[in-house]
C-alpha positions as CSV (number, residue, x, y, z in Angstrom):
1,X,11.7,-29.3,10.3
2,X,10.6,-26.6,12.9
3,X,7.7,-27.8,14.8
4,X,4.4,-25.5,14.6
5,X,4.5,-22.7,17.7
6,X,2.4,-23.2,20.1
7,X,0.6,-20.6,22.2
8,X,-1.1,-21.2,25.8
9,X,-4.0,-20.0,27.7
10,X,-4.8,-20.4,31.2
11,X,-8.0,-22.2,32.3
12,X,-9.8,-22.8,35.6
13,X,-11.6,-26.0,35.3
14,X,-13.1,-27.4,38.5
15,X,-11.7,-24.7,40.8
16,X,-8.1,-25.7,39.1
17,X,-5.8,-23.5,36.9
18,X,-5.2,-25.7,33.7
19,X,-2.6,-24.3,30.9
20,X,-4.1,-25.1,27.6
21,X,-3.2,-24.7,24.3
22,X,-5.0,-21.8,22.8
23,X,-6.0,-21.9,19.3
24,X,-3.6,-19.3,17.1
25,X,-4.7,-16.8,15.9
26,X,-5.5,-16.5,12.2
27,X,-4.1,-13.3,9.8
28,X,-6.2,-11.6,7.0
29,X,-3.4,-9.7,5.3
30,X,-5.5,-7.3,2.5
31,X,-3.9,-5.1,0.7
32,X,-4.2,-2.0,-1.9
33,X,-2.4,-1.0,-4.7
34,X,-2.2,3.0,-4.6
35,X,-4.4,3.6,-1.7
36,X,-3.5,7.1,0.0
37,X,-5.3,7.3,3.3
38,X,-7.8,9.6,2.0
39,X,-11.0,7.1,3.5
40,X,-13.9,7.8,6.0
41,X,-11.9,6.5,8.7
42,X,-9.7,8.8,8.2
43,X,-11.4,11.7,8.2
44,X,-12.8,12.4,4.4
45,X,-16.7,12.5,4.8
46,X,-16.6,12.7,0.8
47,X,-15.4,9.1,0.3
48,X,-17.7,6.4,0.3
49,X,-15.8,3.8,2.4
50,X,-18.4,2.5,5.0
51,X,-16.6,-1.1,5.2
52,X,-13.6,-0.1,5.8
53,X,-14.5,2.3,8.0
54,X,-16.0,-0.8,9.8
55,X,-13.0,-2.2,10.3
56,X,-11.6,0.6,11.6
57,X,-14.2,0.9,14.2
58,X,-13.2,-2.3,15.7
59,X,-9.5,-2.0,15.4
60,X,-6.9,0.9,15.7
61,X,-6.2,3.5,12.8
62,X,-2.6,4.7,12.1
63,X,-2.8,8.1,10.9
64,X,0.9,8.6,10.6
65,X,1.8,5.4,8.8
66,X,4.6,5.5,5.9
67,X,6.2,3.4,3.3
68,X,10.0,3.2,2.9
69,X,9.6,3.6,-0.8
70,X,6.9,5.0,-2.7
71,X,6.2,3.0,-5.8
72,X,4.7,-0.8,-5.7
73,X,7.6,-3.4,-5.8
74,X,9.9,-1.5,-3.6
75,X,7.6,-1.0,-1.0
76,X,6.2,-4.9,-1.0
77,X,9.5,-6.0,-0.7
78,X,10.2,-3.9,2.2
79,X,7.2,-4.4,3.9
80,X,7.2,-8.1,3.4
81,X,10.9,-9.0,4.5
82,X,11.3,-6.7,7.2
83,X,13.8,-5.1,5.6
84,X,14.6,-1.6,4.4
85,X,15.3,-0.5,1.1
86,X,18.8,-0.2,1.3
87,X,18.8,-3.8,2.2
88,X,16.4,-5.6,-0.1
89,X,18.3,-3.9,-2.9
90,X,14.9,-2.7,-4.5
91,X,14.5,0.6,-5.4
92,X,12.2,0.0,-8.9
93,X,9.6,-2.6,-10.3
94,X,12.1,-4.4,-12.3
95,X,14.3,-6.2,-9.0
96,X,13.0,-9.1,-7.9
97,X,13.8,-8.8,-4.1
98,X,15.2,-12.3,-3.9
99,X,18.2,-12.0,-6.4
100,X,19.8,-9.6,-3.9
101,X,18.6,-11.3,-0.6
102,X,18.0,-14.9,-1.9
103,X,17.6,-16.3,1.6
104,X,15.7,-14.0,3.3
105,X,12.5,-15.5,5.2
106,X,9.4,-13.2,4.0
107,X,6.6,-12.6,6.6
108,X,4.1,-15.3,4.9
109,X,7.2,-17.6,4.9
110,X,7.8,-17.3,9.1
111,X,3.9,-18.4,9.1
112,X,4.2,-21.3,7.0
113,X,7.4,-22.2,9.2
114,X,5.4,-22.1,12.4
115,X,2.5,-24.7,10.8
116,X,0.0,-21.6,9.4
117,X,-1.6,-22.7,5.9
118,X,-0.5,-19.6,3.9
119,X,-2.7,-18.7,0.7
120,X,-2.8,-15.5,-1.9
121,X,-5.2,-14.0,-3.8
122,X,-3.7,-10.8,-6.0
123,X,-1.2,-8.7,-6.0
124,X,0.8,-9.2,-3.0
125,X,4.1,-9.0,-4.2
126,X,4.5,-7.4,-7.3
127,X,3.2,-9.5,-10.2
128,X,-0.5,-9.7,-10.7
129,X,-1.4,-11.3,-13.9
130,X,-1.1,-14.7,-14.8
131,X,1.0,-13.9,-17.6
132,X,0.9,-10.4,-18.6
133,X,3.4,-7.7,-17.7
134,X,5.7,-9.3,-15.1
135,X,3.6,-12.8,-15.2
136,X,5.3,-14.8,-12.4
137,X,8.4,-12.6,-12.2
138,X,7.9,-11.9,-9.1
139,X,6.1,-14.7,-7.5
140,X,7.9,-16.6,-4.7
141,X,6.5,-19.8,-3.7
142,X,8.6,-20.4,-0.5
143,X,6.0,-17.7,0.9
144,X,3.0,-20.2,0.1
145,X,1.6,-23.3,1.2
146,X,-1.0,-22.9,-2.1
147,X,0.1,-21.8,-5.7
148,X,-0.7,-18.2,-5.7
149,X,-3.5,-16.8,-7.6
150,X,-3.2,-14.2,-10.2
151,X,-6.0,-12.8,-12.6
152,X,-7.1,-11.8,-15.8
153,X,-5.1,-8.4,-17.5
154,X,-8.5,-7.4,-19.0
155,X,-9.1,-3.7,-17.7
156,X,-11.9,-2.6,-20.2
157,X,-15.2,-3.5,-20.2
158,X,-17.1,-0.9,-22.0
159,X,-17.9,-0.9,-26.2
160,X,-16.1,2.4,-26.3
161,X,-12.8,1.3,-24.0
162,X,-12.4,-2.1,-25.3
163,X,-12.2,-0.1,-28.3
164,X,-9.5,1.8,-28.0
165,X,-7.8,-1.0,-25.8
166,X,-7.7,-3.1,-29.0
167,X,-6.3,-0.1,-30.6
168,X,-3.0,0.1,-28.3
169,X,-2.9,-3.0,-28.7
170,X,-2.7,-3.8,-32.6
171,X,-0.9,-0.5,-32.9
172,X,1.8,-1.7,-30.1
173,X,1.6,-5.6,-31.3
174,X,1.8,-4.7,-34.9
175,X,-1.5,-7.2,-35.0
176,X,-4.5,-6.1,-37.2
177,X,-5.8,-9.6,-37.4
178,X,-6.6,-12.9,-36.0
179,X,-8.4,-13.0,-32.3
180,X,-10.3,-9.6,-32.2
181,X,-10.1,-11.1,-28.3
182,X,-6.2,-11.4,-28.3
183,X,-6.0,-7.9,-25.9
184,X,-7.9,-9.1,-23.2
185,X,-4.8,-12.0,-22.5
186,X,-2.3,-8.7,-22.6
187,X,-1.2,-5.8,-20.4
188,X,-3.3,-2.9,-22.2
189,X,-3.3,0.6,-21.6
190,X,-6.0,2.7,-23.3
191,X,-8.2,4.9,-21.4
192,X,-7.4,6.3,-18.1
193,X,-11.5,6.0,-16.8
194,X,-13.9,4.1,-17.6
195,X,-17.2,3.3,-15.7
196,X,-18.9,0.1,-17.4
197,X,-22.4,-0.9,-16.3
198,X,-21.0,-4.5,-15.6
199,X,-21.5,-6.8,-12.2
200,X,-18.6,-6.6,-10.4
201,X,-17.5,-10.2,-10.9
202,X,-16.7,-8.9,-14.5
203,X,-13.3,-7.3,-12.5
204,X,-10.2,-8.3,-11.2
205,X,-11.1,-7.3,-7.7
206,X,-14.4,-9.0,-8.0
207,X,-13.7,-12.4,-9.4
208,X,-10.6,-12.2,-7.0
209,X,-13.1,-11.6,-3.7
210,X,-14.8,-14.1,-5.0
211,X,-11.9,-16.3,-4.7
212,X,-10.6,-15.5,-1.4
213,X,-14.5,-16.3,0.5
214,X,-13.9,-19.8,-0.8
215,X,-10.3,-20.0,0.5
216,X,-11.8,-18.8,3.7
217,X,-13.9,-21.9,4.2
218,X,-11.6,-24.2,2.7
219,X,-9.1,-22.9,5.3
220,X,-11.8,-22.6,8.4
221,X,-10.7,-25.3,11.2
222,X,-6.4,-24.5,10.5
223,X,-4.2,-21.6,11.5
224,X,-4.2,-19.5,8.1
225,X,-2.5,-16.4,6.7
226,X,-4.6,-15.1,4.0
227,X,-2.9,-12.6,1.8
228,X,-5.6,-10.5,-0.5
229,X,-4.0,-8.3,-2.6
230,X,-6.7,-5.7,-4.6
231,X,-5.7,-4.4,-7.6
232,X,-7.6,-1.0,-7.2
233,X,-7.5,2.2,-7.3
234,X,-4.1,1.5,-8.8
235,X,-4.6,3.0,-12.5
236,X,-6.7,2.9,-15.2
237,X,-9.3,4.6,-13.1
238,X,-11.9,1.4,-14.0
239,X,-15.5,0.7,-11.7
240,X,-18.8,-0.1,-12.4
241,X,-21.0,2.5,-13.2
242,X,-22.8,2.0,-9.6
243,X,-19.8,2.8,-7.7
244,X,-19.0,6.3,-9.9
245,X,-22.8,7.2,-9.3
246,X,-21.9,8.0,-5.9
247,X,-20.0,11.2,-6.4
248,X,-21.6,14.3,-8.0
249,X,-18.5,15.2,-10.2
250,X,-19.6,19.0,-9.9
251,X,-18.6,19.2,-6.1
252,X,-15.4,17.0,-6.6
253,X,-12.8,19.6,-5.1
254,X,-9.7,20.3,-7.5
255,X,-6.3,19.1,-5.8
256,X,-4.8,21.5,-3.6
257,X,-2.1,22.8,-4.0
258,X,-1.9,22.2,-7.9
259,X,1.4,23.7,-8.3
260,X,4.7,22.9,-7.0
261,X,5.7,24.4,-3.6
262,X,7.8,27.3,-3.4
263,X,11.5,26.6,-3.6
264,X,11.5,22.9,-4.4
265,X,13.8,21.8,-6.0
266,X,13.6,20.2,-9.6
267,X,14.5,16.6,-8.8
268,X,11.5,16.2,-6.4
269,X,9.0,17.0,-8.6
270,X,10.4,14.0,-10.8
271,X,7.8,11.2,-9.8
272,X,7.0,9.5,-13.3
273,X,4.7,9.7,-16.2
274,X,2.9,6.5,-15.6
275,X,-0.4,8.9,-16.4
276,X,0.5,11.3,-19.3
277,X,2.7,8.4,-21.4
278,X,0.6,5.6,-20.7
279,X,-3.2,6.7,-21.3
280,X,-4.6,8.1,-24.9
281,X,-7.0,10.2,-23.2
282,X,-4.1,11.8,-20.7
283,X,-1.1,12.4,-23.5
284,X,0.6,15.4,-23.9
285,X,2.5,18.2,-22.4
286,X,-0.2,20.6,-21.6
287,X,-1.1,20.8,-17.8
288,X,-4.2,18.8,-17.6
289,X,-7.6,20.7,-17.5
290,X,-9.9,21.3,-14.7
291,X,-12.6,19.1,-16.5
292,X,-9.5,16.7,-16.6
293,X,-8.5,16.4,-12.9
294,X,-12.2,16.3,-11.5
295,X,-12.6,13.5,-14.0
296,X,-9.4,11.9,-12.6
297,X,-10.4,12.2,-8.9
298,X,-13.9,11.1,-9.8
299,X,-12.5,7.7,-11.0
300,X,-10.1,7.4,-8.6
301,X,-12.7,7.7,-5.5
302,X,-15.0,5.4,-7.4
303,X,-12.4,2.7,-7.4
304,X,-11.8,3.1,-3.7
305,X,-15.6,2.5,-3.1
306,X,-15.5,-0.3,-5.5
307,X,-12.8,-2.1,-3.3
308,X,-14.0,-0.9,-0.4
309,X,-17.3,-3.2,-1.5
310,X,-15.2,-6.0,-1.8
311,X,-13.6,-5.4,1.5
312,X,-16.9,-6.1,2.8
313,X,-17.9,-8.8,1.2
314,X,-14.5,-10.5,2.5
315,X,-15.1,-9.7,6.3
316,X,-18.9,-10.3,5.6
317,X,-17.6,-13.7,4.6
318,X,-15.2,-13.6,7.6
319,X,-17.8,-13.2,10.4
320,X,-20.1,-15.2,8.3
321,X,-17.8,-18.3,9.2
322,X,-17.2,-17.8,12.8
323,X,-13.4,-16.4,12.5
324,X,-13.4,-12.8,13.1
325,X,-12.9,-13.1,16.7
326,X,-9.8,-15.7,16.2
327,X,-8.4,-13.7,13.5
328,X,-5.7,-10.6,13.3
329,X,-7.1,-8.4,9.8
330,X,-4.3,-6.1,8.4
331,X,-5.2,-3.7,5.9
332,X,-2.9,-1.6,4.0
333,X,-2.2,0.4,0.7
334,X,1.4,0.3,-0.8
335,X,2.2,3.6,-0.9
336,X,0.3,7.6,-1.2
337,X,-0.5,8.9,-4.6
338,X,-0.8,12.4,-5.8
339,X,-4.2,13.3,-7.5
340,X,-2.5,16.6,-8.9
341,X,-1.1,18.0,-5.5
342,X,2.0,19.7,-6.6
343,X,1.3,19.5,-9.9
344,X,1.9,15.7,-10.1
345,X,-0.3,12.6,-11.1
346,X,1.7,9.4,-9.8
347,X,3.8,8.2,-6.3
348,X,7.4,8.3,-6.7
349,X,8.1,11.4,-4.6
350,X,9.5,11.9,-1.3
351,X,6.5,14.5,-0.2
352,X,4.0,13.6,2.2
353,X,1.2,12.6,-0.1
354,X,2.9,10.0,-1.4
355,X,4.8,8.5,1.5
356,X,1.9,8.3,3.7
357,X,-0.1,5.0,3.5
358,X,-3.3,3.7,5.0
359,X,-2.8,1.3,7.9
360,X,-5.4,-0.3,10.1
361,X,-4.8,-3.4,12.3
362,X,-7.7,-5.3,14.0
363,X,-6.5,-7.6,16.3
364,X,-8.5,-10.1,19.0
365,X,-8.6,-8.7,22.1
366,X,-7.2,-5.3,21.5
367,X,-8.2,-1.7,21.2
368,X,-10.9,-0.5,19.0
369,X,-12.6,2.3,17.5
370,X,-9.4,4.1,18.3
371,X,-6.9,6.1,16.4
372,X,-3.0,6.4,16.9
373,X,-1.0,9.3,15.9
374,X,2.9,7.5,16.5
375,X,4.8,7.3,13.7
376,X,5.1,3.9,12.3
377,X,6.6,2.6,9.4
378,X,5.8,-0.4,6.8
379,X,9.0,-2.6,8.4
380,X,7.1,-2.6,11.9
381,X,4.2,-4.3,10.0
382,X,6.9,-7.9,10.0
383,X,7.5,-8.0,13.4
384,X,4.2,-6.7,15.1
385,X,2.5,-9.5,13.4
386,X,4.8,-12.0,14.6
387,X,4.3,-10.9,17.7
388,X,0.6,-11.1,17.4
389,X,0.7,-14.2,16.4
390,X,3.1,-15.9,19.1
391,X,5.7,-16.6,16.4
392,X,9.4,-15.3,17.1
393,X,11.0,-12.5,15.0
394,X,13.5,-13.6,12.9
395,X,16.5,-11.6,13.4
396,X,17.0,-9.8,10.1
397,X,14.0,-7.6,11.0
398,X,14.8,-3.8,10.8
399,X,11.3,-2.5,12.1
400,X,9.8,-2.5,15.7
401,X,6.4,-4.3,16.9
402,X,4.1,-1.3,17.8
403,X,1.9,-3.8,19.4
404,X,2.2,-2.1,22.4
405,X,0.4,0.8,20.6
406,X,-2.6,-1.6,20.0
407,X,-3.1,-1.4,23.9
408,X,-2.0,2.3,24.1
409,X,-2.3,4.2,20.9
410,X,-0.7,7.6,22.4
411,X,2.0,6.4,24.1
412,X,5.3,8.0,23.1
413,X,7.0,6.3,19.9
414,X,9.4,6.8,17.4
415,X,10.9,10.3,16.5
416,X,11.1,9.8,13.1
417,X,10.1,7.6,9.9
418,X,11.9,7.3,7.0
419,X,11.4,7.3,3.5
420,X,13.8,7.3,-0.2
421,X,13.0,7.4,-3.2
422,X,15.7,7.5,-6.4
423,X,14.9,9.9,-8.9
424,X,17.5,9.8,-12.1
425,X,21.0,9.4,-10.9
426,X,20.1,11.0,-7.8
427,X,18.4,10.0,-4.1
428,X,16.2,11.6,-1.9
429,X,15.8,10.4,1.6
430,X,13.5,11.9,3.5
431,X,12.7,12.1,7.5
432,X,9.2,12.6,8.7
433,X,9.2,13.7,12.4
434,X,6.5,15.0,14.7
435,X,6.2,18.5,13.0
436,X,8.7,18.8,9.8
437,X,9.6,16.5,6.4
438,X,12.9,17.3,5.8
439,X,14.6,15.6,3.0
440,X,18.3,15.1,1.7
441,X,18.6,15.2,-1.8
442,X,22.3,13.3,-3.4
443,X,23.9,12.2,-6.0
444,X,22.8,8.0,-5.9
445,X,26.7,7.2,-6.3
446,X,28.4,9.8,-4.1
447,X,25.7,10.1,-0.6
448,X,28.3,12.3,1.1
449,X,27.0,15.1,-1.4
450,X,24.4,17.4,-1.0
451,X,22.7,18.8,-3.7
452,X,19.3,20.2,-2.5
453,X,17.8,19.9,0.9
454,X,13.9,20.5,1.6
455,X,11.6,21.4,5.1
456,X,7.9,21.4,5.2
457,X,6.6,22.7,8.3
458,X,3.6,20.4,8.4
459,X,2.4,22.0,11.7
460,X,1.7,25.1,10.1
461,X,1.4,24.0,6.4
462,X,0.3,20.4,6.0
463,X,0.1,20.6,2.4
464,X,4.2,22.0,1.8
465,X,3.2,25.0,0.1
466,X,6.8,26.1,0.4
467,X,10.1,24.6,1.1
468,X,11.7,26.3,4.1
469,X,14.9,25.3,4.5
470,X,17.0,28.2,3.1
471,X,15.9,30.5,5.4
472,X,18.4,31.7,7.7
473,X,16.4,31.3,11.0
474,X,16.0,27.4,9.9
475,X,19.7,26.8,10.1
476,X,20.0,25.0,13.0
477,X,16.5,23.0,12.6
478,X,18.4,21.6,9.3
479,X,21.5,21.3,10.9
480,X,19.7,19.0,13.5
481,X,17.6,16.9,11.0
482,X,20.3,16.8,8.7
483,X,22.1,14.9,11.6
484,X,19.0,12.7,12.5
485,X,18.7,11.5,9.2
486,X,22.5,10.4,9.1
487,X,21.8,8.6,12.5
488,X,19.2,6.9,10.8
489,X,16.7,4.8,11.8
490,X,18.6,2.9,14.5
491,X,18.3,5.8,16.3
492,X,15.1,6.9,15.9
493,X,13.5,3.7,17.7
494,X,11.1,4.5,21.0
């Protein structure tokens, strides 16, 4: 059995150094499901996101964070091993991480090796409900001290969306009797909005704050890592009334660019139809209407200020107890999400709306109130912890600790960061530098063929209005990224 790491501090007592053992730090581990990095914090005075913006004023900011893999299993098994996709295996929300690397050691797993309680609340890996959809699928208990908590599937709270939920449900089922209740236990998809005038308790993300406070106390007094994993703004579009009342619909902007850019090729603009197949309001093949997308982006910004509520409740909660200034609080959203940019309503693609992610670290005794522009990735999250935290790396770990940007936010970094995404039977892997995305598209069986290459010059067109990399004076730029992405990300280290 490995004994619990120990960490040291060095005292004067009575005009005498004295090493002393220094009480670990804890880890408050929340994350998002669909967050893009579209928050105050960040930038975006039209989002109402004063708590996290709170934490971001007493930690430091990533602005140029990314996910290996855009869509939500993929990118929790990456982040949580340490490992890259091409390692876990994962590249969907049907692998369970473990059948390809059973004996990997997860980053809540090195904490409960080293003597940390380790607790979770939501969706951390990829199941959330108790039994709906993937149930326990995806649960893995050698991560947890505690038997994880998952909540209720019930999305729909208003007369008019509970509805049509019941609907879907009878019409999917094949039930018209029995338990006019029986949706609620099910994974329902009705309406994409909704904006019930109901507490927020009445929601996953409330009942599961409400939760997580009490783990906090029961936890106060031993190392912990608490893992709180929110459900929103991940679709249906569902808040309290209180929360859409924020935003005047009228002067929500439409997305930009609404098309897709200039030269791209087809298999990029293949990222899903988890919003036009899956919601009654959304079907069709019709390009959505302009009363349509503001009514999208409208829900979508009142579920981030829903969560964001929540947030603060749970660090309300934190400093409430005493353990803010012992504890390490990670916050991050699994991946970007296009609200229409491109023409697309979903993750799954290898442009920069969808690879970038939210990513703020507050740590004792480190920066704050500061922002870094490095380029860090979702496997750095593994390691930098560890090493937060006193606890050794394992040696599987294919990320590097940018702890060392927590004392020096600018300091040169990585050249590159690296994200792939499959599309059909073919792969995209794409390489974010300082200026350009420039990404590789092949067949998924034979990666020594190219069949489309893209480059966005994001330091002269930030939202890839047009894919550059046919034109002649380009050549050698792709010839050079081209070999930087073959190098990979072994080579791309600082």
């Amino acid at each position: 059995m490995l004994r619990p790491f120990l960490s040291f501090a060095l005292l004067v007592v009575g005009g005498h150094s004295v090493l002393a053992a220094a009480p670990r730090p804890n880890v408050l581990f929340i994350a998002l499901d669909d967050l893009r990095p579209e928050l105050g914090c960040y930038g975006y005075a039209h989002i109402v996101s004063p708590n996290i913006d709170q934490l971001a004023a007493r930690g430091v900011v990533f602005t140029r964070a990314y996910c290996q893999y855009p869509v939500c299993n993929a990118t929790r098994a990456s982040l949580l091993t340490g490992l890259r996709p091409d390692s876990t295996g994962v590249s969907d929300n049907r692998t369970q991480f473990r059948k390809i690397v059973p004996d990997v050691v997860t980053l809540p797993q090195q904490f409960k090796r080293h003597g940390y309680q380790t607790q979770a609340f939501g969706k951390i890996y990829h199941g959330l409900f108790e039994t709906a959809n993937v149930g326990r699928t995806f649960d893995d208990p050698a991560s947890w001290t505690a038997p994880h908590w998952y909540g209720s599937p019930q999305y729909y709270f208003s007369p008019r969306g509970m509805e049509v939920a019941r609907e879907v449900f009878a019409k999917k089922e094949k039930k018209s009797a029995g338990d006019p209740d029986e949706w609620k236990k099910h994974f329902v998809q009705g309406l994409a909005t909704e904006a019930p005038d109901v507490p927020y308790s009445a929601l996953y993300d409330g009942e599961l704050t409400d939760r997580a406070m009490r783990a906090l106390a029961e936890l106060k007094g031993k190392p912990f890592f608490l893992a709180v994993g929110y459900l929103k703004p991940h679709l249906p579009f569902v808040a309290p009334k209180k929360y859409w009342d924020l935003y005047d619909r009228a002067k929500i902007t439409l997305p930009h660019p609404p098309v897709a850019p200039r030269g791209a090729p087809a298999m990029a603009l293949q990222n899903g139809h988890e919003l036009r197949s899956q919601y009654t309001d959304m079907g069709g093949t019709a390009p959505l209407s302009e009363a349509q997308a503001r009514e999208l982006r409208h829900g979508y910004y009142a579920c981030v200020s829903f969560v964001d509520a929540q947030i603060g409740r749970l660090l309300a909660e934190l400093d409430r107890l005493g353990l803010r200034e012992n504890t390490i609080v990670v916050l991050w959203g699994d991946h970007g999400w296009h609200l229409g940019e491109q023409g697309l309503w979903a993750k799954l693609s290898d442009f920069e709306v969808a690879a970038r992610v939210p990513l703020i670290v507050s740590a004792p005794g480190r920066k704050a109130g500061v922002k870094s522009a490095a380029l860090v990735e979702f496997v750095d999250v593994f390691p930098s912890l560890c090493e937060l935290a006193g606890l050794p790396q394992p040696g599987h770990l294919e990320g590097t600790s940018f702890v060392r940007l927590l004392d020096a936010p600018n300091r040169p970094w990585k050249s590159a960061a690296f994200t792939q995404v499959v599309h059909g039977a073919t792969t995209g892997r794409s390489l974010r530098t300082e200026r350009f995305r420039f990404t590789r598209w092949h067949p998924t069986k034979i990666p020594g063929e190219t069949e489309a290459l893209e480059l966005y010059d994001l330091g002269s067109d930030s939202t890839e209005l047009e894919n550059i990399a046919a034109r002649p004076e380009h050549a050698t730029l792709v010839k050079d990224l081209t070999a930087k992405l073959e190098k990979g990300w072994r080579a791309a280290g600082p």
